[in-house]
N, C-alpha and C positions, 0 to 999 in steps of 0.2 A: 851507804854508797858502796856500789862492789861493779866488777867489771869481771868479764865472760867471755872468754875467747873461744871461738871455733877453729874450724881447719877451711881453708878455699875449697870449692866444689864447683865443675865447669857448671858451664851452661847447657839448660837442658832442651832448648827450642824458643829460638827470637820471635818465629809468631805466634807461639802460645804465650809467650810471655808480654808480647803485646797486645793481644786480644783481651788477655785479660785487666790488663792497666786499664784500655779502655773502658772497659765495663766498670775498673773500681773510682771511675773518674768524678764519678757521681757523689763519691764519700766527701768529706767537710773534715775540716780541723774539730777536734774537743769530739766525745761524745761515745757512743758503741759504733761499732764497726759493723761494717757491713760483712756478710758471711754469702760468698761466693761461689759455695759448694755445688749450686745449681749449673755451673757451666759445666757444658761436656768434656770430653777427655781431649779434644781435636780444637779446644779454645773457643767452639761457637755456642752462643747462649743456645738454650732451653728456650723455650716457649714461655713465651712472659708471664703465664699462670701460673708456672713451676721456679718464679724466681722469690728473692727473699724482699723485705719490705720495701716498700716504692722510694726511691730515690728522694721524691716531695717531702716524705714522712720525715727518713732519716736524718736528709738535711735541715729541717726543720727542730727536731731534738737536738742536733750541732750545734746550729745556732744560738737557740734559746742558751744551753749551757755554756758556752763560748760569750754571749750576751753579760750572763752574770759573774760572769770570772771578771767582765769589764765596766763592770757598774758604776757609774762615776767617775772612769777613768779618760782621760785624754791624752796623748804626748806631747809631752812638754819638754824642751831640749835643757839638759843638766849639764853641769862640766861633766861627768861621769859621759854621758851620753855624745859626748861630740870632744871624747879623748885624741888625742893627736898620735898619729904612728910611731912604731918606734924608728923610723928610717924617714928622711922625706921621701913623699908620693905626690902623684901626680894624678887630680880627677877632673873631667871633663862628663859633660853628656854627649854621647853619640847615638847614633843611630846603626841597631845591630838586625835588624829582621821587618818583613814586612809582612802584615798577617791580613787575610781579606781586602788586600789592597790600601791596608794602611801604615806608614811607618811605624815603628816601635822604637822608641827610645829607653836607652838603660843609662846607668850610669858607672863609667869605666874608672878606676885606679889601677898603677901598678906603678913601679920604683922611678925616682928621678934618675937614676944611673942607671944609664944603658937603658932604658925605657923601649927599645924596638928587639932586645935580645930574648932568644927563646929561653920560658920558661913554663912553670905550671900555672894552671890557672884554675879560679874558680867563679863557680856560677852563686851569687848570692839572689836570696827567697825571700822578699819582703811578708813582716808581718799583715793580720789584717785592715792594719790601718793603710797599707801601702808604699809605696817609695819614695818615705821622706827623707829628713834629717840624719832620722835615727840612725837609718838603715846606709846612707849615705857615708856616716862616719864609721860606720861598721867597715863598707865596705875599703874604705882608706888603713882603715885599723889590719885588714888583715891581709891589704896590698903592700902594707911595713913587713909584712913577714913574709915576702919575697915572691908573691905571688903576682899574677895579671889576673883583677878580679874584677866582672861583672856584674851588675845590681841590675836582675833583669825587673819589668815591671808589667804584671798581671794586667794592671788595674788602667792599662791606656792612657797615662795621666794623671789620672784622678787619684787625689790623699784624702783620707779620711779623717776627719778633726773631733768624733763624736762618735762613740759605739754604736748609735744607728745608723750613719753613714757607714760607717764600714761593715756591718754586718750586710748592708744593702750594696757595695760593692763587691764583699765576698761568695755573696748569693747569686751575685751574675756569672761567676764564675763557674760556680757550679752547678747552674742550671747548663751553660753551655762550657763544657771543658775542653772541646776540641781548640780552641783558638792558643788558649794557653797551652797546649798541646806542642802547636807548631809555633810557638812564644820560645818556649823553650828548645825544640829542634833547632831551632836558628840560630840560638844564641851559643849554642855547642860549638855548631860549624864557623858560626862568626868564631868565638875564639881561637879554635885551632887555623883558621884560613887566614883571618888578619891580625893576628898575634903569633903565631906560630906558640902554640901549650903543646909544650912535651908532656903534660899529662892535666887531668882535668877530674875538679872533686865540685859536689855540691854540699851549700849550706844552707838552710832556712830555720826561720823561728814563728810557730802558731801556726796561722794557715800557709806559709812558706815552707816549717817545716814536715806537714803533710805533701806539700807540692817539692819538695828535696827527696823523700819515697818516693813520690811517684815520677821523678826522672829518673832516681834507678832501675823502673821498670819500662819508661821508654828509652829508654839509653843503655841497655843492658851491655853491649860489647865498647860502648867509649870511655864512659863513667869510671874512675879508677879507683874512689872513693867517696862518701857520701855521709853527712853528717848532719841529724834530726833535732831541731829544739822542741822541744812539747809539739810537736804536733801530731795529729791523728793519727792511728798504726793501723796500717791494713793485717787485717789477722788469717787470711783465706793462706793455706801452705801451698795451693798451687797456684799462688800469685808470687808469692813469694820463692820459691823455689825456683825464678829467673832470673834473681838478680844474682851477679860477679862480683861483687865487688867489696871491699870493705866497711862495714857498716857503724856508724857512733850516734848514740843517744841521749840525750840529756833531761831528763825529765823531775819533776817535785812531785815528792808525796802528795803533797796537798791539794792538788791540779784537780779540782773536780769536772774538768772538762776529758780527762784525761785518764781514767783511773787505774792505782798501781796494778790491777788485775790484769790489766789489757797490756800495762808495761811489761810483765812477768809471763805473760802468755806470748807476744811479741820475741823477747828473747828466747825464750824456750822452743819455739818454733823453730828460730835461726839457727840455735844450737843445736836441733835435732838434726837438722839438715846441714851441716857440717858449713855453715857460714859464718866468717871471719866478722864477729859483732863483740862490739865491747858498748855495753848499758851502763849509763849514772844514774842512779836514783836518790835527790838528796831530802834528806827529811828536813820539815818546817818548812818549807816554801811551795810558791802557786804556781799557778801560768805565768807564763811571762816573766818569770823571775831575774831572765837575762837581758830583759831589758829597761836599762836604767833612764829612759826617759816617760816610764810607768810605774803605777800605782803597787805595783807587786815584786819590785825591783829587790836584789835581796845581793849586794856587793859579795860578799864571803861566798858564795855560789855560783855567782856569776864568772868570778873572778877563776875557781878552783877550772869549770868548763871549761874557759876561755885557753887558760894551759894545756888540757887534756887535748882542744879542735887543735889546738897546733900542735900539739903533739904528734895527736893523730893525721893530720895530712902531709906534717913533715915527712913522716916514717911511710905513708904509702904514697905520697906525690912525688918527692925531692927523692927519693932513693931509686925510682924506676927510670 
């Protein structure tokens, strides 16, 4: 395990940095990354002859290695898994965004004291099983740590109780990503508009935290800090060379959806380009390692992150 800090480095252009988000919207949690060298200098694709393999392909190697990370696996809620905050919290479902005309519902936490007073907030990225339990008591768990925090939800509803289910909800996703797109824009504005968030970080874990990257590349000037569990890493440097913000990782050796090469090429990239990124890489453990109401659950690692996220968003949320 080791951690890597850079220096901040402004931003270098909001619509090339969004142009390109969109293009890498097509990528999937687990797998190789997609290389996005083909876009022009001005953020507009190339001629689809001159681009790197087809969307179809790559998401489909995602999957399949995403598939067998989850072989047999299901959520099933542990004590571990639906831990109580350290402060009382207060969670409801609301309604934070309307996308194509349809309501989106998340599910909100934040402190019983003083519950309408400004503070930070964060955006939680459900796994790909969706916005259950899990991810429910997560988000209570880290509304105890003083936060107003949102559990937005991808999946319109829908949980996934069966790795094929959920590979077949994650696949809608990324066949079509604009929806989750403006999923997530909404749920920005919702926070700071009816919460009032003096500052605002993301979390996600597996295909959440692929989708926690990729709001720091549509959220480049809001985002104040941003924090990845195992999920996919876009590798292209001028995708990456948009984001602001402060960057954490959490990833296992053993993650073959994931592999430590791409972790190492990941950081390496941020650090060349003078980005404030601190990576965990912990030996012996899988995907999904942090979450304990799964088959790859691994307490001692989960537990060491769990310190590090709050650490880290204490020191870039709470101090701004």
């Amino acid at each position: 395990m080791r951690q890597i800090k850079g220096l901040f480095r402004g931003l270098t252009g909001v619509l090339f940095a969004t142009a390109l988000a969109i293009a890498l919207l097509f990528q999937a949690c687990g797998g190789a990354p997609v290389d996005n060298s083909s876009l022009s200098a001005d953020g507009i694709d190339e001629p689809a002859a001159e681009q790197p393999a087809a969307p179809e392909a790559t998401g489909n190697n995602n999957l399949d290695q995403l598939s067998e990370e989850h072989a047999g696996d299901k959520p099933t809620p542990t004590p571990a898994a639906i831990a109580e905050p350290t402060v009382a919290v207060t969670g409801e479902t609301v309604t934070y965004a309307t996308v194509d005309g349809e309501a989106i519902t998340g599910y909100l936490a934040k402190p019983t004291e003083a519950p309408d007073a400004p503070r930070p907030a964060l955006i939680t990225i459900h796994e790909w099983w969706g916005l259950n339990e899990n991810i429910e008591a997560m988000t209570r768990r880290l509304a105890g740590e003083g936060y107003t925090v949102l559990a937005v939800d991808l999946y319109n509803d829908e949980i996934a109780t069966d790795p094929q289910q959920a590979r077949n909800l994650m696949r809608g996703v990324m066949d079509a990503p604009g929806p989750a797109q403006d999923n997530l824009n909404q749920a920005a504005e919702y926070l700071k508009q009816e919460h009032n968030a003096t500052a605002l970080g993301s979390i996600g874990w597996c295909f959440g935290g692929n989708w926690s990257l990729r709001t720091g590349l549509l959220l480049t000037s809001e985002l104040d800090a941003m924090a990845i569990y195992y999920g996919q890493l876009i590798l292209a440097p001028e995708a990456l060379d948009g984001l602001d913000m402060p960057i954490a990782g959490f990833f296992g050796e053993d993650d073959s959806s994931i592999p430590v090469e791409d972790v190492n090429n990941f950081e390496s990239i941020l650090t060349n380009m003078d980005k404030t990124v601190s990576i965990y890489l912990y030996p012996g453990v899988g995907h999904a390692f942090a979450n304990p109401s799964g088959q790859n659950y691994d307490a001692a690692a989960a537990e060491d992150a769990w310190e590090k996220t709050i650490a880290f968003f204490n020191q870039h949320l709470k101090s701004s």
